[in-house]
N, CA, C and O atoms as a GROMACS GRO file, in nm:
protein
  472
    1UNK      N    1  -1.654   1.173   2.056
    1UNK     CA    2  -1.673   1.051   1.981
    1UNK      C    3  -1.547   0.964   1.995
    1UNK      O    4  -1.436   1.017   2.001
    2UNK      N    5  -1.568   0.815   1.999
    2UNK     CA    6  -1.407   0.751   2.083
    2UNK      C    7  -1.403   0.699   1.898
    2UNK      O    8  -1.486   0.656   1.818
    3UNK      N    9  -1.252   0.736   1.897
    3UNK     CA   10  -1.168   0.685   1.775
    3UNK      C   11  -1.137   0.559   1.766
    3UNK      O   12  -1.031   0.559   1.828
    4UNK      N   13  -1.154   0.452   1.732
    4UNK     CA   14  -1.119   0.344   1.734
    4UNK      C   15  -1.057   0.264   1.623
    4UNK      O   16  -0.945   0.214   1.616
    5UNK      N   17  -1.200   0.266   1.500
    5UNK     CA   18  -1.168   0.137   1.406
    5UNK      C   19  -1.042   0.209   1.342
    5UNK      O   20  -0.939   0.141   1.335
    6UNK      N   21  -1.037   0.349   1.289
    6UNK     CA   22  -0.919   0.411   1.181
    6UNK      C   23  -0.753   0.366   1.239
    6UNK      O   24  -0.652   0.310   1.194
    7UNK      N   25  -0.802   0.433   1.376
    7UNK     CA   26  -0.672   0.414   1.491
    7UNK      C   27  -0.626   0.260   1.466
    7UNK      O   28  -0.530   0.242   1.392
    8UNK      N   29  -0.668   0.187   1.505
    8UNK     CA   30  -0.661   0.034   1.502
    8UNK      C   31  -0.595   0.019   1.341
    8UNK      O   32  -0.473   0.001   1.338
    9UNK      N   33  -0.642   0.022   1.256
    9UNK     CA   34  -0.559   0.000   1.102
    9UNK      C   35  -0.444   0.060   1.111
    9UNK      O   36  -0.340  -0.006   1.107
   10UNK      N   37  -0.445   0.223   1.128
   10UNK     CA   38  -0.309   0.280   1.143
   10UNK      C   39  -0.193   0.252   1.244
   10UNK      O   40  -0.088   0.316   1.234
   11UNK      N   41  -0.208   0.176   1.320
   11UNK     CA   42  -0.115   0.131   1.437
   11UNK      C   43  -0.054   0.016   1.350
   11UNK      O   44   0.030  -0.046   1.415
   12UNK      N   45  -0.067  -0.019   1.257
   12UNK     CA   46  -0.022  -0.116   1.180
   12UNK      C   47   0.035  -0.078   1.098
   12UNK      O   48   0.104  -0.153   1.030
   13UNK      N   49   0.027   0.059   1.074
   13UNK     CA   50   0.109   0.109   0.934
   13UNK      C   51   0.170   0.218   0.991
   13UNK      O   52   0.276   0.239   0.931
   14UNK      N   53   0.147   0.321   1.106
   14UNK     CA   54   0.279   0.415   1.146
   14UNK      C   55   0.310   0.439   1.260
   14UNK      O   56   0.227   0.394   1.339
   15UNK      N   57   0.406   0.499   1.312
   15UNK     CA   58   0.425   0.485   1.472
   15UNK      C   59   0.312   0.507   1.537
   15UNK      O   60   0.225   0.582   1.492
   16UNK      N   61   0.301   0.425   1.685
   16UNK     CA   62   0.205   0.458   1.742
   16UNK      C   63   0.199   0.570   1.829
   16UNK      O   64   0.095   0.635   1.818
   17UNK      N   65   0.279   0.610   1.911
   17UNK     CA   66   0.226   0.786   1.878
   17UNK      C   67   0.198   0.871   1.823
   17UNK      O   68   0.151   0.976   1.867
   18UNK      N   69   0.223   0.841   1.711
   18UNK     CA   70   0.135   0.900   1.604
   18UNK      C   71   0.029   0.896   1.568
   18UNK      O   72  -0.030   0.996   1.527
   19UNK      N   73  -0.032   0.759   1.577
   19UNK     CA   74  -0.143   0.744   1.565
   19UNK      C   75  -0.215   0.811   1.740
   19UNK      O   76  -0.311   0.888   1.745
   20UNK      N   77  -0.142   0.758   1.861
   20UNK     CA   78  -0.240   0.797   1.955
   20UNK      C   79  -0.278   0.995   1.935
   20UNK      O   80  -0.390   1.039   1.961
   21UNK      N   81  -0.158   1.090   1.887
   21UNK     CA   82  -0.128   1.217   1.888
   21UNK      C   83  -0.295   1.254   1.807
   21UNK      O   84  -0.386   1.325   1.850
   22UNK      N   85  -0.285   1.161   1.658
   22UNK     CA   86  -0.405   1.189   1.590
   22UNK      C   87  -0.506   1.164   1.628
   22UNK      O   88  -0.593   1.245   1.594
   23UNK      N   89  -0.549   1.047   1.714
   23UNK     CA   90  -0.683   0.999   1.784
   23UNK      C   91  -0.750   1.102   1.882
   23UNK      O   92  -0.864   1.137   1.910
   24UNK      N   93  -0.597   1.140   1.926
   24UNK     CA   94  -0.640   1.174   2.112
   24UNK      C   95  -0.691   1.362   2.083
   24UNK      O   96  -0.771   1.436   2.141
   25UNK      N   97  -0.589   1.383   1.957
   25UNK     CA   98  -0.624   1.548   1.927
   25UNK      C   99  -0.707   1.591   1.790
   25UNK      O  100  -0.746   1.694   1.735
   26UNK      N  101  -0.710   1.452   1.768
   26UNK     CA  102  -0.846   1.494   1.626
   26UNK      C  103  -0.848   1.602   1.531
   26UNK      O  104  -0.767   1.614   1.440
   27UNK      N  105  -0.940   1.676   1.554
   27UNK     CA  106  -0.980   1.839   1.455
   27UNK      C  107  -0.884   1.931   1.490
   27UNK      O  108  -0.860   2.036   1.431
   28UNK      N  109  -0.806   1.866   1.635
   28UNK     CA  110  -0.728   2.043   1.663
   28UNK      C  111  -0.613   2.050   1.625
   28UNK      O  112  -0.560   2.161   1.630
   29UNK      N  113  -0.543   1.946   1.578
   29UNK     CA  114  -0.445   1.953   1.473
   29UNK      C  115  -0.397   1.874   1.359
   29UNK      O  116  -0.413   1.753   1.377
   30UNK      N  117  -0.349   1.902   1.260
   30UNK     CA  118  -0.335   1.879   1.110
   30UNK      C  119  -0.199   1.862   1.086
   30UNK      O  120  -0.120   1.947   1.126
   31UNK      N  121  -0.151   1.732   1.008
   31UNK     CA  122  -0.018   1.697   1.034
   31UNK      C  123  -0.017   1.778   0.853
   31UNK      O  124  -0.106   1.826   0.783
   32UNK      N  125   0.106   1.763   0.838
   32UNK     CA  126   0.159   1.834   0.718
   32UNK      C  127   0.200   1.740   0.603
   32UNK      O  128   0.216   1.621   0.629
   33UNK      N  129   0.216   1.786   0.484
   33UNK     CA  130   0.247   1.638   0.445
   33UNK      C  131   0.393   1.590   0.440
   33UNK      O  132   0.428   1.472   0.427
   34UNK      N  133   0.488   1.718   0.456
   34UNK     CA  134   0.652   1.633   0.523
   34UNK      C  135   0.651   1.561   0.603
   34UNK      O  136   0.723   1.462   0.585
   35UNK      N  137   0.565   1.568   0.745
   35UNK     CA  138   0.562   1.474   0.846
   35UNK      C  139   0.501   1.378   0.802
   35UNK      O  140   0.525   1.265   0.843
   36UNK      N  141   0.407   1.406   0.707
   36UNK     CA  142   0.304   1.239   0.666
   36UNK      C  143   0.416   1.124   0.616
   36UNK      O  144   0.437   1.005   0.640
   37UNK      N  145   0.473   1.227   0.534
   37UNK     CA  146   0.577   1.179   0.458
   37UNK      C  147   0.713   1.053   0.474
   37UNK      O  148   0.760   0.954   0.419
   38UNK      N  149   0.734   1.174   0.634
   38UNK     CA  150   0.819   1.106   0.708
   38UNK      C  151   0.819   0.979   0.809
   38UNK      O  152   0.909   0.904   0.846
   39UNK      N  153   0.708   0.984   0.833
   39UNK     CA  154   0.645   0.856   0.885
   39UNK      C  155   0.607   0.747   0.842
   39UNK      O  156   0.598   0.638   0.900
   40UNK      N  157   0.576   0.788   0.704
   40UNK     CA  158   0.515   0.650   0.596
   40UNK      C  159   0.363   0.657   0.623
   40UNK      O  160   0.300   0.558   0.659
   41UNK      N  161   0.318   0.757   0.607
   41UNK     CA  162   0.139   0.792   0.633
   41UNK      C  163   0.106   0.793   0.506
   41UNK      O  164  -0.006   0.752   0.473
   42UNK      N  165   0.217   0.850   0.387
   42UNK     CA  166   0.149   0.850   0.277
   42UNK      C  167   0.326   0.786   0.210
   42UNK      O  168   0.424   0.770   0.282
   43UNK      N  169   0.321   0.769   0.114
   43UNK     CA  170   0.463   0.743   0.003
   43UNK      C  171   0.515   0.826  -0.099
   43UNK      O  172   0.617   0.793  -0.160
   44UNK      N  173   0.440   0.957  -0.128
   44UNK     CA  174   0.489   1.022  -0.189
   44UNK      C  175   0.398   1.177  -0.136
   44UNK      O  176   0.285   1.184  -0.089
   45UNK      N  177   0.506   1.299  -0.168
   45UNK     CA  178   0.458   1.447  -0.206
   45UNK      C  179   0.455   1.507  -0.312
   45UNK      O  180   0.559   1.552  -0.360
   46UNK      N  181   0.339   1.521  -0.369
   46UNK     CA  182   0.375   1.632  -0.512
   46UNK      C  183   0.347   1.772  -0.455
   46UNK      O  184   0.278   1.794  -0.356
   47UNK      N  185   0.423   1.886  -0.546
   47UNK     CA  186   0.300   2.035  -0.586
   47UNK      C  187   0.117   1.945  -0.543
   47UNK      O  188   0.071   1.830  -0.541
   48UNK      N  189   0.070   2.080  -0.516
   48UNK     CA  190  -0.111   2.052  -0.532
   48UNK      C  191  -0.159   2.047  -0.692
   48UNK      O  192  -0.245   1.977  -0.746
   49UNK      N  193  -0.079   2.141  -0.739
   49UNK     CA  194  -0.096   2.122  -0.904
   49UNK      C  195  -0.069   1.992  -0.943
   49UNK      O  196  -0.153   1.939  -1.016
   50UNK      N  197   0.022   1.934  -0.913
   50UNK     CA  198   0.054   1.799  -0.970
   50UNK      C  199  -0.022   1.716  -0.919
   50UNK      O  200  -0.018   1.610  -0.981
   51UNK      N  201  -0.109   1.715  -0.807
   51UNK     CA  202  -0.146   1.617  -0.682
   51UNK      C  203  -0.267   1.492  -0.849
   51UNK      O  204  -0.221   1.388  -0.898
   52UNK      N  205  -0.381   1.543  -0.880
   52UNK     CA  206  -0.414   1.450  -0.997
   52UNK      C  207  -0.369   1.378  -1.071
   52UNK      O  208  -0.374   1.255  -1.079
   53UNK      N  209  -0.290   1.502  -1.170
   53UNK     CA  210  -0.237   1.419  -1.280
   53UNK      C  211  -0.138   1.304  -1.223
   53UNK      O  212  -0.132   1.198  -1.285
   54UNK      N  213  -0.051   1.323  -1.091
   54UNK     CA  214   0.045   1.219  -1.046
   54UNK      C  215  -0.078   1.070  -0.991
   54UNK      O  216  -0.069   0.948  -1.001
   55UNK      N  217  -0.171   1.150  -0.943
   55UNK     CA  218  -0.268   1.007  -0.928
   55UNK      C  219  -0.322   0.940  -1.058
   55UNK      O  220  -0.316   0.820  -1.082
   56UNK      N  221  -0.364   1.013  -1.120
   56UNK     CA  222  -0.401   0.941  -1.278
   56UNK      C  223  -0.265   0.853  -1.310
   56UNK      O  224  -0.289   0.732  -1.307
   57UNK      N  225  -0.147   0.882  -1.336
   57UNK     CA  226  -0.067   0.836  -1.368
   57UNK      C  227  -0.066   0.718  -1.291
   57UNK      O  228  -0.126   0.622  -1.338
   58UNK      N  229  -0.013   0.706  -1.187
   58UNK     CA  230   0.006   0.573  -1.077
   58UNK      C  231  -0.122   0.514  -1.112
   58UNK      O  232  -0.092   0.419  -1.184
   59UNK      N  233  -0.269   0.520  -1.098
   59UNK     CA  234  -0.359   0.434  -1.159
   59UNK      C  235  -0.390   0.396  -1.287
   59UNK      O  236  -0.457   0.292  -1.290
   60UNK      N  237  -0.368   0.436  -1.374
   60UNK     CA  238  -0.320   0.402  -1.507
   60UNK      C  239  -0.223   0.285  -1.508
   60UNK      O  240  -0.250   0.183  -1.570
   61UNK      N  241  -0.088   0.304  -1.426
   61UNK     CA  242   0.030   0.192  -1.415
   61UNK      C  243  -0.042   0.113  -1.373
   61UNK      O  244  -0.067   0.024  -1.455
   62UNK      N  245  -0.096   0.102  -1.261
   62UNK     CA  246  -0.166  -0.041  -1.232
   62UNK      C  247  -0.259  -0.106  -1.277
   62UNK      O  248  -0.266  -0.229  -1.274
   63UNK      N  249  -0.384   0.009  -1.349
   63UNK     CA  250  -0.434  -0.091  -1.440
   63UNK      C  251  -0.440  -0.128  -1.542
   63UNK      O  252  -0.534  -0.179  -1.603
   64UNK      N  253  -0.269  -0.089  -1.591
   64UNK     CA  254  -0.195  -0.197  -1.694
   64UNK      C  255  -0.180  -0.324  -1.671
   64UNK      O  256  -0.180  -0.409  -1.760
   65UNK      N  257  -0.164  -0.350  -1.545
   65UNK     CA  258  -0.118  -0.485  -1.524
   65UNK      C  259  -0.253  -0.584  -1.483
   65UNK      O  260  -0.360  -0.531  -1.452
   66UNK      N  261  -0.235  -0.731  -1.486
   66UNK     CA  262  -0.341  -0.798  -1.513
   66UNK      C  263  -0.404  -0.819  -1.354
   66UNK      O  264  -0.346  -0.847  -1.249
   67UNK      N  265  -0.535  -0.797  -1.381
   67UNK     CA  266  -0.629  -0.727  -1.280
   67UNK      C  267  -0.638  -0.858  -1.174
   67UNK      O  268  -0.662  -0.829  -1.056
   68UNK      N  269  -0.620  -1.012  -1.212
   68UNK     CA  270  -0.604  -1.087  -1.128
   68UNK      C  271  -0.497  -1.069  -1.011
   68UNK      O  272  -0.511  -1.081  -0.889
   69UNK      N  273  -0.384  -1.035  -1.090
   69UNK     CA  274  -0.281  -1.003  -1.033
   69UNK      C  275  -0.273  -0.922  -0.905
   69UNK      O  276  -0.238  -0.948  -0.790
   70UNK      N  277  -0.326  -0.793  -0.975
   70UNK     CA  278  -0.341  -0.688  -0.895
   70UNK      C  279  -0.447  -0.750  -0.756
   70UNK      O  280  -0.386  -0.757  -0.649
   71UNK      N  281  -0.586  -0.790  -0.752
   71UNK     CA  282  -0.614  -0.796  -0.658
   71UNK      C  283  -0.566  -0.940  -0.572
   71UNK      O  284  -0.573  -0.929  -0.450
   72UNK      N  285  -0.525  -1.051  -0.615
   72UNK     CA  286  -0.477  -1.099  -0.571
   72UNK      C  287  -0.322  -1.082  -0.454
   72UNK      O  288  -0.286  -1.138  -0.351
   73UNK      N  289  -0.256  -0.956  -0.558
   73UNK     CA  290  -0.148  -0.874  -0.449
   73UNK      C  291  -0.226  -0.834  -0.317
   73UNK      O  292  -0.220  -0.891  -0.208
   74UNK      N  293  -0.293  -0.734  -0.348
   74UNK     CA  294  -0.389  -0.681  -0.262
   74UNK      C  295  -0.443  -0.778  -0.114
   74UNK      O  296  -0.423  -0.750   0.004
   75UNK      N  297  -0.500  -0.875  -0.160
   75UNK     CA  298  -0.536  -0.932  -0.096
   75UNK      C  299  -0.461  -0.970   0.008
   75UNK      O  300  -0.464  -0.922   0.121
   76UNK      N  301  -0.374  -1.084  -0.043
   76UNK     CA  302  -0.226  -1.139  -0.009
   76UNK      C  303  -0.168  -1.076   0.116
   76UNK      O  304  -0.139  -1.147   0.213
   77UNK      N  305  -0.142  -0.884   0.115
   77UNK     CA  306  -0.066  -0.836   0.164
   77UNK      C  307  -0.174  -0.776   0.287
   77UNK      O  308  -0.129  -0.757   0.400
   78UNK      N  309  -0.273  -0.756   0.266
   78UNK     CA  310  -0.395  -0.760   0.380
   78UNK      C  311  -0.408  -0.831   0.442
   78UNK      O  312  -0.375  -0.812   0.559
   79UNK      N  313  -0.474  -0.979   0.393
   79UNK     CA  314  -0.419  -1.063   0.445
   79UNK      C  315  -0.279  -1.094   0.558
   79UNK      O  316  -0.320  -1.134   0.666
   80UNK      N  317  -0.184  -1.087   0.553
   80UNK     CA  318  -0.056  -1.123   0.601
   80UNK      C  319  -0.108  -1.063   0.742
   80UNK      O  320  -0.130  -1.136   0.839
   81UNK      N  321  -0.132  -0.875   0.744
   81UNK     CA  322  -0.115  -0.835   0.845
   81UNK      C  323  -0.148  -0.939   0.938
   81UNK      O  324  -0.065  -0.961   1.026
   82UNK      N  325  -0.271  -1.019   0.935
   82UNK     CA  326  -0.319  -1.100   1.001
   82UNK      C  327  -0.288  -1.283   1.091
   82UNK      O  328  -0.351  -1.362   1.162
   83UNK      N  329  -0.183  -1.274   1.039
   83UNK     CA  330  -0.131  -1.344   1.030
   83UNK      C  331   0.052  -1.369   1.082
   83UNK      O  332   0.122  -1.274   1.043
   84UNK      N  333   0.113  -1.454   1.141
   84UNK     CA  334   0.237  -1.472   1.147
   84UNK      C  335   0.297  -1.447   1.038
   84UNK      O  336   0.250  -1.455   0.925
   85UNK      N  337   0.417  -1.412   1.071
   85UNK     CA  338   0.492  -1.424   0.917
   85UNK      C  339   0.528  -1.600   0.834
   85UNK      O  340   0.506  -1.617   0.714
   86UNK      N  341   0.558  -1.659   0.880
   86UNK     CA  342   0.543  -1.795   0.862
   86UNK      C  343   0.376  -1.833   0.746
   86UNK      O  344   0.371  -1.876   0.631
   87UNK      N  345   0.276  -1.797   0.829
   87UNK     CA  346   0.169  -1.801   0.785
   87UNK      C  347   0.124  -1.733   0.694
   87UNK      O  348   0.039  -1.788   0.624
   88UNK      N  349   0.159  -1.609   0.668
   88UNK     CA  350   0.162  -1.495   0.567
   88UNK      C  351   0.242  -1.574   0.471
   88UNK      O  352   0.193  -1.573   0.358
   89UNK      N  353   0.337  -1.634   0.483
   89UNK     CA  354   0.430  -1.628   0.353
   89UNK      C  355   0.379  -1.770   0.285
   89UNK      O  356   0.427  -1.796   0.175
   90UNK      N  357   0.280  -1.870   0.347
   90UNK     CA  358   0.217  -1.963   0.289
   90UNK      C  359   0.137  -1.950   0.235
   90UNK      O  360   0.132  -2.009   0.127
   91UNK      N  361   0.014  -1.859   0.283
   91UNK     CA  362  -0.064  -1.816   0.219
   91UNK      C  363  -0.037  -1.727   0.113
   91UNK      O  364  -0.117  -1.724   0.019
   92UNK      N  365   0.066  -1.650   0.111
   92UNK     CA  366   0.131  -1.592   0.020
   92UNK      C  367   0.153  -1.675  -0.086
   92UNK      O  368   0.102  -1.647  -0.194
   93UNK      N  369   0.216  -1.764  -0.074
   93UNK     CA  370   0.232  -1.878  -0.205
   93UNK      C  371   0.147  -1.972  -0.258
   93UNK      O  372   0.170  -2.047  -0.352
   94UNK      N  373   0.012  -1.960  -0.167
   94UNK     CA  374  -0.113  -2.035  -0.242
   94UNK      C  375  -0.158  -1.975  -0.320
   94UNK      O  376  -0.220  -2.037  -0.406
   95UNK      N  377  -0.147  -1.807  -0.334
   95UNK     CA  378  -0.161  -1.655  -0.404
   95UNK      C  379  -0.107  -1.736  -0.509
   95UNK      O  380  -0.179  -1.800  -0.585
   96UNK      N  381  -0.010  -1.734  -0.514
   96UNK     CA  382   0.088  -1.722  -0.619
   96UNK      C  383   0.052  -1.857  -0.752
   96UNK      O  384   0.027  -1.840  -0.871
   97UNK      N  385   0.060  -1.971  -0.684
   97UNK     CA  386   0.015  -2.067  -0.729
   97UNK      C  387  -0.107  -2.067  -0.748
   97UNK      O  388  -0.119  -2.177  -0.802
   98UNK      N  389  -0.197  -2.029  -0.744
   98UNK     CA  390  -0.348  -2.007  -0.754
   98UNK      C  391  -0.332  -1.923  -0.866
   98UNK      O  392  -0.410  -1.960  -0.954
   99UNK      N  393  -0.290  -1.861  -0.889
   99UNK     CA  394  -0.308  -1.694  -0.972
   99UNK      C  395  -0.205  -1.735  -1.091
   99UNK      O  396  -0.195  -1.657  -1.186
  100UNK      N  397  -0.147  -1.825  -1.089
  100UNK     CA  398  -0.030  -1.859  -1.215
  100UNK      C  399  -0.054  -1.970  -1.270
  100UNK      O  400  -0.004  -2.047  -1.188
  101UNK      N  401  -0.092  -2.026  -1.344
  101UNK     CA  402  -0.134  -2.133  -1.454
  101UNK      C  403  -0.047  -2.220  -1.480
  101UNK      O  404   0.055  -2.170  -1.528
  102UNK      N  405  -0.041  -2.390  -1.462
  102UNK     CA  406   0.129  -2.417  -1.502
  102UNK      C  407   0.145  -2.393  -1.617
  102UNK      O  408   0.078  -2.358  -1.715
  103UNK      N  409   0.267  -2.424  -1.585
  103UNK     CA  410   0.376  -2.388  -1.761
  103UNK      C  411   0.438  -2.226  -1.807
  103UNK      O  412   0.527  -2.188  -1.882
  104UNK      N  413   0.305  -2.138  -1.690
  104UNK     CA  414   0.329  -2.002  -1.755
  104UNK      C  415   0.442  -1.941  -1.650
  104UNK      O  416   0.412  -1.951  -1.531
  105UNK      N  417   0.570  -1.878  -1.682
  105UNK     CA  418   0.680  -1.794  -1.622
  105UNK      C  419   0.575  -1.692  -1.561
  105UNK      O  420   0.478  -1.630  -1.604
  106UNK      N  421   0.656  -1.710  -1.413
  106UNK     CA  422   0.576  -1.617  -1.325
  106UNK      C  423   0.672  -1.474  -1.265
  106UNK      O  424   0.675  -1.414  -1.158
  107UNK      N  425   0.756  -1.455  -1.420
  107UNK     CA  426   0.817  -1.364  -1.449
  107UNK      C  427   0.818  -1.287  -1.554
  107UNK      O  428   0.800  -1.347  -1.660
  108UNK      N  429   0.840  -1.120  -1.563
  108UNK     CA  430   0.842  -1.075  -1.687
  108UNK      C  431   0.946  -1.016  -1.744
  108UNK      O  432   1.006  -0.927  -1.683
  109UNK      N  433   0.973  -1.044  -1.838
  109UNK     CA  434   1.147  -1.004  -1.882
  109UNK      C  435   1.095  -0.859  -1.866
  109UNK      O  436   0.982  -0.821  -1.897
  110UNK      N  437   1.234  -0.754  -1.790
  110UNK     CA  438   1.243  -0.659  -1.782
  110UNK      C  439   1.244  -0.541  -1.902
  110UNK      O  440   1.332  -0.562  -1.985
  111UNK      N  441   1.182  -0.447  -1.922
  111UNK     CA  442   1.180  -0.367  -2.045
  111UNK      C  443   1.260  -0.231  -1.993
  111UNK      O  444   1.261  -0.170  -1.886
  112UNK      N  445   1.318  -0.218  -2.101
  112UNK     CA  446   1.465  -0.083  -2.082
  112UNK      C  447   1.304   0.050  -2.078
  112UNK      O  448   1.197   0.065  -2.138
  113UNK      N  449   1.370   0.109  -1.981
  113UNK     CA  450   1.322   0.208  -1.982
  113UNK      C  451   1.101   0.225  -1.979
  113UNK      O  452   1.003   0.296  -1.999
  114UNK      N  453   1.143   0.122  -1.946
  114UNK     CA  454   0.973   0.112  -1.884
  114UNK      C  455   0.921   0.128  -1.718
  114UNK      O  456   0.818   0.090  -1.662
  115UNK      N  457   1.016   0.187  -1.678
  115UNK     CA  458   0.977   0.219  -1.523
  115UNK      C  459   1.065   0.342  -1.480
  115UNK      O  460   1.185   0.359  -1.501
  116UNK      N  461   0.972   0.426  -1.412
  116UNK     CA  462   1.028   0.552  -1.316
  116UNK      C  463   1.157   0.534  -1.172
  116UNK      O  464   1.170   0.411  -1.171
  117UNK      N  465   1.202   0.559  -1.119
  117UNK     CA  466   1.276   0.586  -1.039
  117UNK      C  467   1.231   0.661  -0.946
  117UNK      O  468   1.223   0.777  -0.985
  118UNK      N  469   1.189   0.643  -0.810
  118UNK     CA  470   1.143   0.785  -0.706
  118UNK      C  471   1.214   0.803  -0.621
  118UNK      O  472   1.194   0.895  -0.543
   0.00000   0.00000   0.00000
């Protein structure tokens, strides 16, 4: 079966031998998650015990924050791939201005001890 569409996204997000190593050898081998790690395949390792509760947590954080926001990030940064950087960073700021109301600070005063460290 020829690998294509996955391959194609991931060449955008980790080395490309890496990606060709995974395409070209498929089922017959299994990267680990230090190497995932090390490449930027994934952003974090827990224990398997921890592997949930650390996902509940991280989705919980985000959908604290206001859901326009959030997919509008989303978008934005999908977007870009597509795009020049020049062009990304305009469209980036129609995001911004679109998604922020005048008058309202498109900042939030920082709270002591309201964020993790990784």
């Amino acid at each position: 079966m020829t690998a294509a569409l996955e391959p194609i996204g991931l060449a955008r997000r980790i080395p490309i031998g890496e990606v060709l190593r995974m395409a070209l050898l498929g089922n017959d081998e299994r990267m680990s998650a230090g190497r995932a790690h090390e490449i930027g395949f994934v952003s974090e390792v827990v224990p398997r015990d921890r592997l949930w509760p650390r996902a509940q947590d991280i989705a919980q954080r985000i959908a604290r924050h206001p859901t326009v926001a959030v997919q509008q990030t989303v978008r934005a940064i999908w977007e870009s791939l597509d795009s020049t950087r020049t062009q990304a960073l305009r469209t980036g700021l129609l995001y911004v201005q679109v998604a922020t109301p005048p008058g309202t600070s498109r900042t939030q005063p920082a709270t002591r001890g309201g964020y993790e460290v990784r």
